[in-house]
MIDOSE-1310 file (N, C-alpha, C; in nm, 2 decimals, decimal comma, always signed):
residues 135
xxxx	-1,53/-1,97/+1,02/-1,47/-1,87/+1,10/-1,42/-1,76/+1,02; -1,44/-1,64/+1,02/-1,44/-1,50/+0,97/-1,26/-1,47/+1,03; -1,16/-1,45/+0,92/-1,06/-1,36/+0,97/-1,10/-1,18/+0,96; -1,04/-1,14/+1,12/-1,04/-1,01/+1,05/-0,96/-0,91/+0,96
xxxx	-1,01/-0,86/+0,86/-0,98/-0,78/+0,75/-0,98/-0,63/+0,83; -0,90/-0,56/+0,80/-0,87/-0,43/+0,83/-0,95/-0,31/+0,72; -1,01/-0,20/+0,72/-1,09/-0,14/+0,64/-1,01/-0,01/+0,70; -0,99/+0,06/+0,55/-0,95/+0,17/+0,55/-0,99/+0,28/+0,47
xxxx	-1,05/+0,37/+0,50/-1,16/+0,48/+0,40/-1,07/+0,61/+0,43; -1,09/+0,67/+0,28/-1,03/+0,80/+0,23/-0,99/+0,85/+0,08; -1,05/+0,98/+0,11/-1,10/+1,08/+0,02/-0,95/+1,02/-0,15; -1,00/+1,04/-0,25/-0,96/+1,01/-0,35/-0,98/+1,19/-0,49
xxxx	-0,88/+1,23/-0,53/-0,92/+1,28/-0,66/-1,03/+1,25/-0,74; -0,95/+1,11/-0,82/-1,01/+1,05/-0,90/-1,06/+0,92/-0,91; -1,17/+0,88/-0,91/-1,20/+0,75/-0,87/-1,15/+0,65/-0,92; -1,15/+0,67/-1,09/-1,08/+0,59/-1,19/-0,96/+0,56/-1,19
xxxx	-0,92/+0,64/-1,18/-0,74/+0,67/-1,22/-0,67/+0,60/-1,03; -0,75/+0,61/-0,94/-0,74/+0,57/-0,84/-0,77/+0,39/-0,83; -0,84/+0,35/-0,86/-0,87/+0,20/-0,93/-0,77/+0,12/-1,00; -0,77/+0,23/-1,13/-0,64/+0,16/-1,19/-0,54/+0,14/-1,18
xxxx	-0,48/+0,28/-1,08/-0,35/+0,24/-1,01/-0,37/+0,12/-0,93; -0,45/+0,08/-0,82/-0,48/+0,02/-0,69/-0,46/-0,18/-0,74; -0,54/-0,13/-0,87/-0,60/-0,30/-0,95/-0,44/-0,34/-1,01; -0,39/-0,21/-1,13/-0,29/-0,28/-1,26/-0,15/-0,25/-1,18
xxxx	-0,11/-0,19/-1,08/+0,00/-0,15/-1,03/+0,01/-0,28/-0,87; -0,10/-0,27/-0,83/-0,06/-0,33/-0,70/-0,14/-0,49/-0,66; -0,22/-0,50/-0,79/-0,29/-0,65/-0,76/-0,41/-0,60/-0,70; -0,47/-0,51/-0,67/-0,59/-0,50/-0,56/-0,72/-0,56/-0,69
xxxx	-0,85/-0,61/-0,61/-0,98/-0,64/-0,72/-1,07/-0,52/-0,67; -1,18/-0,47/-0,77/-1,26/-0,41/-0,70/-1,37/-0,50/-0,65; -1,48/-0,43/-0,55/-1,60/-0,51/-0,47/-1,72/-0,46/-0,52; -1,77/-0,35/-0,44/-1,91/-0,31/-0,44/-1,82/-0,19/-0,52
xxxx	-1,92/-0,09/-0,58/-1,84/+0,03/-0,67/-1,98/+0,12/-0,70; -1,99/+0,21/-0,66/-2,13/+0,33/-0,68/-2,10/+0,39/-0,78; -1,92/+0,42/-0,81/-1,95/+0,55/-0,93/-1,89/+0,64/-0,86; -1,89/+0,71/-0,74/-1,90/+0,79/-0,63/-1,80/+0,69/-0,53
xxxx	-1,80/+0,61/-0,50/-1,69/+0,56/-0,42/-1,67/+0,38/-0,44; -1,60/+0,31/-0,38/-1,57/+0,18/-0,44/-1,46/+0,14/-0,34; -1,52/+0,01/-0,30/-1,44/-0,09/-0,23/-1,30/-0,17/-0,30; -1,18/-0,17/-0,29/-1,12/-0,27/-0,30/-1,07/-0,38/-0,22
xxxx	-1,00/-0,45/-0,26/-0,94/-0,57/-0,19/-0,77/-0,55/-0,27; -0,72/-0,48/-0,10/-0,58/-0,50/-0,15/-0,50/-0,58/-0,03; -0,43/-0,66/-0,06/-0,31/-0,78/+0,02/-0,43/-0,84/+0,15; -0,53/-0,90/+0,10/-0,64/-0,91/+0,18/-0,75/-0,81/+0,29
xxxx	-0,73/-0,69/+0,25/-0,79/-0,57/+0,31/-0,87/-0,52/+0,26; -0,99/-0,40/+0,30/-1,04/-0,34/+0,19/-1,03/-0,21/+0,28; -1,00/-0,13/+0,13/-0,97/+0,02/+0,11/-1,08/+0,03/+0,02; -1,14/+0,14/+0,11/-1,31/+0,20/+0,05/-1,22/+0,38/+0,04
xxxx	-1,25/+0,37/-0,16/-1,21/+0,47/-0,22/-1,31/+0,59/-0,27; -1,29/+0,68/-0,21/-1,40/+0,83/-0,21/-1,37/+0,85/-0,29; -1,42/+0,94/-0,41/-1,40/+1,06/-0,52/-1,49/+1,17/-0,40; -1,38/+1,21/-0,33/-1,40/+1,40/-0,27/-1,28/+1,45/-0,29
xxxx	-1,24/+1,49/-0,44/-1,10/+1,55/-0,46/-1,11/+1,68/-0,33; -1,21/+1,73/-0,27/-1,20/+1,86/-0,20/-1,19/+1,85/-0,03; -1,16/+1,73/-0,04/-1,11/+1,66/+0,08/-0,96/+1,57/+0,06; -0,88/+1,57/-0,03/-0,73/+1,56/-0,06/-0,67/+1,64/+0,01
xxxx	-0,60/+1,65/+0,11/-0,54/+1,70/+0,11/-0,36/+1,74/+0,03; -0,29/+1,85/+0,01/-0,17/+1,84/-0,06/-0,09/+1,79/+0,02; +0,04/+1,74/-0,07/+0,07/+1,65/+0,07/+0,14/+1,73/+0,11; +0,22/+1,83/+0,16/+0,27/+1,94/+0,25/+0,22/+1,91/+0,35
xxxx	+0,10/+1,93/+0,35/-0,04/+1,96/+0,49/-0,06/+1,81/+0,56; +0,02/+1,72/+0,45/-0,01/+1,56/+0,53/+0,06/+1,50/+0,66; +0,21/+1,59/+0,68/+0,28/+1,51/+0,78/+0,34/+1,38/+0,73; +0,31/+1,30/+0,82/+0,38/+1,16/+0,82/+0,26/+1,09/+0,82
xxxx	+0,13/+1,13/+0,74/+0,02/+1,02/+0,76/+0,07/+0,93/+0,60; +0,04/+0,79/+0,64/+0,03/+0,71/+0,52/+0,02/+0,60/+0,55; -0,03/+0,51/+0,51/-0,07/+0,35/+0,48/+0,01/+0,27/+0,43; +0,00/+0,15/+0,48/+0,09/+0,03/+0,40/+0,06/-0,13/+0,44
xxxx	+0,12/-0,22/+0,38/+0,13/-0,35/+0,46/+0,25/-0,40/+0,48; +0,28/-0,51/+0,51/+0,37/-0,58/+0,59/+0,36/-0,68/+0,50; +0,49/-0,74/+0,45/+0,43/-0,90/+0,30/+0,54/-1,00/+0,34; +0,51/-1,10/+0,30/+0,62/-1,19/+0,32/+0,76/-1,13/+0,25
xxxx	+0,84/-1,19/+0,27/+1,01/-1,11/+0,21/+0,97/-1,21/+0,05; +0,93/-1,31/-0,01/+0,95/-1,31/-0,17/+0,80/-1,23/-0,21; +0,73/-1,21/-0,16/+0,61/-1,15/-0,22/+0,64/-0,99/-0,21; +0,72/-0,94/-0,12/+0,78/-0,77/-0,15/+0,87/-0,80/-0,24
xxxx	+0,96/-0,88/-0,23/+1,06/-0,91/-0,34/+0,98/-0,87/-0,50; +0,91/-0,97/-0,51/+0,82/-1,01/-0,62/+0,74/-0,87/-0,67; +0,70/-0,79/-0,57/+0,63/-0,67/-0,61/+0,70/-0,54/-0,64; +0,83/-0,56/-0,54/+0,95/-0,45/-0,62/+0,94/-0,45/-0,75
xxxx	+0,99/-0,58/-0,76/+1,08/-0,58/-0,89/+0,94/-0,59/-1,02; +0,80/-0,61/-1,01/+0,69/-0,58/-1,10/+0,68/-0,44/-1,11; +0,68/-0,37/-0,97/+0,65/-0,21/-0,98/+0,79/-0,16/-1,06; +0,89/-0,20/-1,06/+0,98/-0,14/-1,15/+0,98/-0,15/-1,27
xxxx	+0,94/-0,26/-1,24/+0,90/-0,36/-1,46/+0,84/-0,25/-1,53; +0,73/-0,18/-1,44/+0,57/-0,14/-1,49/+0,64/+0,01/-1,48; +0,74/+0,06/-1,43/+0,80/+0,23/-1,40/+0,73/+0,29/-1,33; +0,69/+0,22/-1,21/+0,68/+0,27/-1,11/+0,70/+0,42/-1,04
xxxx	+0,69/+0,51/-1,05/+0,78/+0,64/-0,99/+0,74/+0,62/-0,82; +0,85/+0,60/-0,77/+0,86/+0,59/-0,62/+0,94/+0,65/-0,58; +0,85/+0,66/-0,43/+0,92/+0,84/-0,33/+1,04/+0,80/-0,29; +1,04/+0,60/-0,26/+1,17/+0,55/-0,26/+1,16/+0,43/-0,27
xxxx	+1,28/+0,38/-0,40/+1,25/+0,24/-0,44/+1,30/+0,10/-0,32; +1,26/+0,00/-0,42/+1,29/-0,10/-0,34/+1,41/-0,13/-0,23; +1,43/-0,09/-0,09/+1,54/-0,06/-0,03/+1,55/-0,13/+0,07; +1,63/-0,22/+0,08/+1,75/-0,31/+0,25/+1,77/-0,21/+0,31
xxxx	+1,74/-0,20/+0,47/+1,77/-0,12/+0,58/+1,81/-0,21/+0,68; +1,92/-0,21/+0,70/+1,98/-0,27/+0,84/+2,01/-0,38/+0,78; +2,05/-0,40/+0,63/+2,10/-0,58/+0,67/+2,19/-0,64/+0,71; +2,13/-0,75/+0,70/+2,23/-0,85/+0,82/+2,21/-0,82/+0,93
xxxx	+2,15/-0,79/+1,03/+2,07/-0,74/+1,16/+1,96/-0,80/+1,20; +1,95/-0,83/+1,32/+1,80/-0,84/+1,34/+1,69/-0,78/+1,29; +1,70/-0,63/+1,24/+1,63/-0,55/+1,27/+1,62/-0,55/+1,09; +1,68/-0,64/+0,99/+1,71/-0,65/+0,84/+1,54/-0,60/+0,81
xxxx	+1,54/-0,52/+0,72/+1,41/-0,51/+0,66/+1,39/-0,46/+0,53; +1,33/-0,47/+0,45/+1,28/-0,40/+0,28/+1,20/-0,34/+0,29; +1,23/-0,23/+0,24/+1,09/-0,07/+0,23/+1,08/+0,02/+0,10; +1,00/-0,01/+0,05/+0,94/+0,06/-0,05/+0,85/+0,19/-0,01
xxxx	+0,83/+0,32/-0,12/+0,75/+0,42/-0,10/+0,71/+0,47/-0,17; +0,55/+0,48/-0,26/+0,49/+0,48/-0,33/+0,38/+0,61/-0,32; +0,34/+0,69/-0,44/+0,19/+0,78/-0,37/+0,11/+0,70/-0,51; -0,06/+0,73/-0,48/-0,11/+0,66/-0,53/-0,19/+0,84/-0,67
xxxx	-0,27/+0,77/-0,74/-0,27/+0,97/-0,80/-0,32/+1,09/-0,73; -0,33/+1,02/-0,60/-0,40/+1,11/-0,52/-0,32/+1,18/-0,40; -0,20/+1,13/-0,44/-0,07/+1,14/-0,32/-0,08/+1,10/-0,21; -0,15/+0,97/-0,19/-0,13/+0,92/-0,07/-0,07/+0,82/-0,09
xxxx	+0,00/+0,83/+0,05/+0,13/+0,76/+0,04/+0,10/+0,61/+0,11; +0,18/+0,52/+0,01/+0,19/+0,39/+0,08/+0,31/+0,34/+0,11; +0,34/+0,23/+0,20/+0,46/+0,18/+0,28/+0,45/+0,02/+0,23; +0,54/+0,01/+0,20/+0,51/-0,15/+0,16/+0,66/-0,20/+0,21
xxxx	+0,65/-0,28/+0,31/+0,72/-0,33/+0,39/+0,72/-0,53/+0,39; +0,89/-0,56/+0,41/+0,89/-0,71/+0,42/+1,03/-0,71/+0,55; +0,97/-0,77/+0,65/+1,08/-0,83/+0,78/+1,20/-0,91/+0,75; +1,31/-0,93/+0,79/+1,36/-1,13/+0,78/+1,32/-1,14/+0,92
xxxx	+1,27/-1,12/+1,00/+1,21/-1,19/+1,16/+1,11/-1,09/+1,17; +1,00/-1,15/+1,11/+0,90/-1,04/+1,18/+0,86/-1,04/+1,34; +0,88/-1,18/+1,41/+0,85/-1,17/+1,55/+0,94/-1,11/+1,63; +1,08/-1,11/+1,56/+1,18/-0,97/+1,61/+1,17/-0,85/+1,65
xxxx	+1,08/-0,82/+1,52/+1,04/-0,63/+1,53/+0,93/-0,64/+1,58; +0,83/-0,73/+1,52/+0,68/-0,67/+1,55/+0,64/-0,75/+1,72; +0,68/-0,89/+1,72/+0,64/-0,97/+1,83/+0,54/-1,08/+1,79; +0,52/-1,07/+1,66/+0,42/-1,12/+1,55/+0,49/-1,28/+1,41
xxx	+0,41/-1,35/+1,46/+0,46/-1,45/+1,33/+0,47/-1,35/+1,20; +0,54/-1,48/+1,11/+0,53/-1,37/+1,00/+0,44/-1,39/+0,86; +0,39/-1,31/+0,82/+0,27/-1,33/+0,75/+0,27/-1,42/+0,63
């Protein structure tokens, strides 16, 4: 039986430099790779990574678009505290919102070298917020 995996495609600067952040910063592997664009595998997903630096947008022009996952509370724990090991520059570090609340949650904010932004998120009740077991 096949779980489904979520796929997410978009435009990159640099292909490399985009890789190595994705692989040495956040755990991702690569898959299939042309040169020209490249699959990875991050927190069991795959993010299929373009080199069309002329499709980046700056992020001014982005709004509130950005990506992320949802981790168990010691595996965001565990990745805070690597991405700060490694000096991380984050839009915002490892941060408790609402604790002690139902609503208790950890939120990290990251851009990758291409300034897209990721959300990396951990619940203490994810069936609280989301309606959802927790992963």
């Amino acid at each position: 039986m096949i779980q489904a995996v979520f796929h997410l495609s978009f435009p990159v600067r640099d292909l490399a430099a985009a890789k190595t952040f994705y692989c040495d910063l956040l755990g991702a592997t690569v898959g299939r790779d042309t040169g020209q664009w490249a699959d990875i595998v991050l927190f069991g997903h795959q993010l299929t990574l373009h080199e069309r630096p002329e499709q980046v947008l700056p992020p001014e022009q982005r709004g509130v678009r950005h990506f992320g996952a949802i981790l168990a509370w010691r595996e965001w724990e565990a990745l805070g505290a690597s991405l700060q090991g490694k000096g991380c520059a984050f839009l915002r570090p490892p941060t408790l919102i609402d604790p002690g609340t139902a609503q208790e949650h950890g939120k990290m904010l990251l851009c990758d070298p291409s300034d897209n932004v990721i959300e990396i998120k951990a619940y203490r009740d994810v069936s609280g917020v989301l309606g959802a077991a927790q992963p």
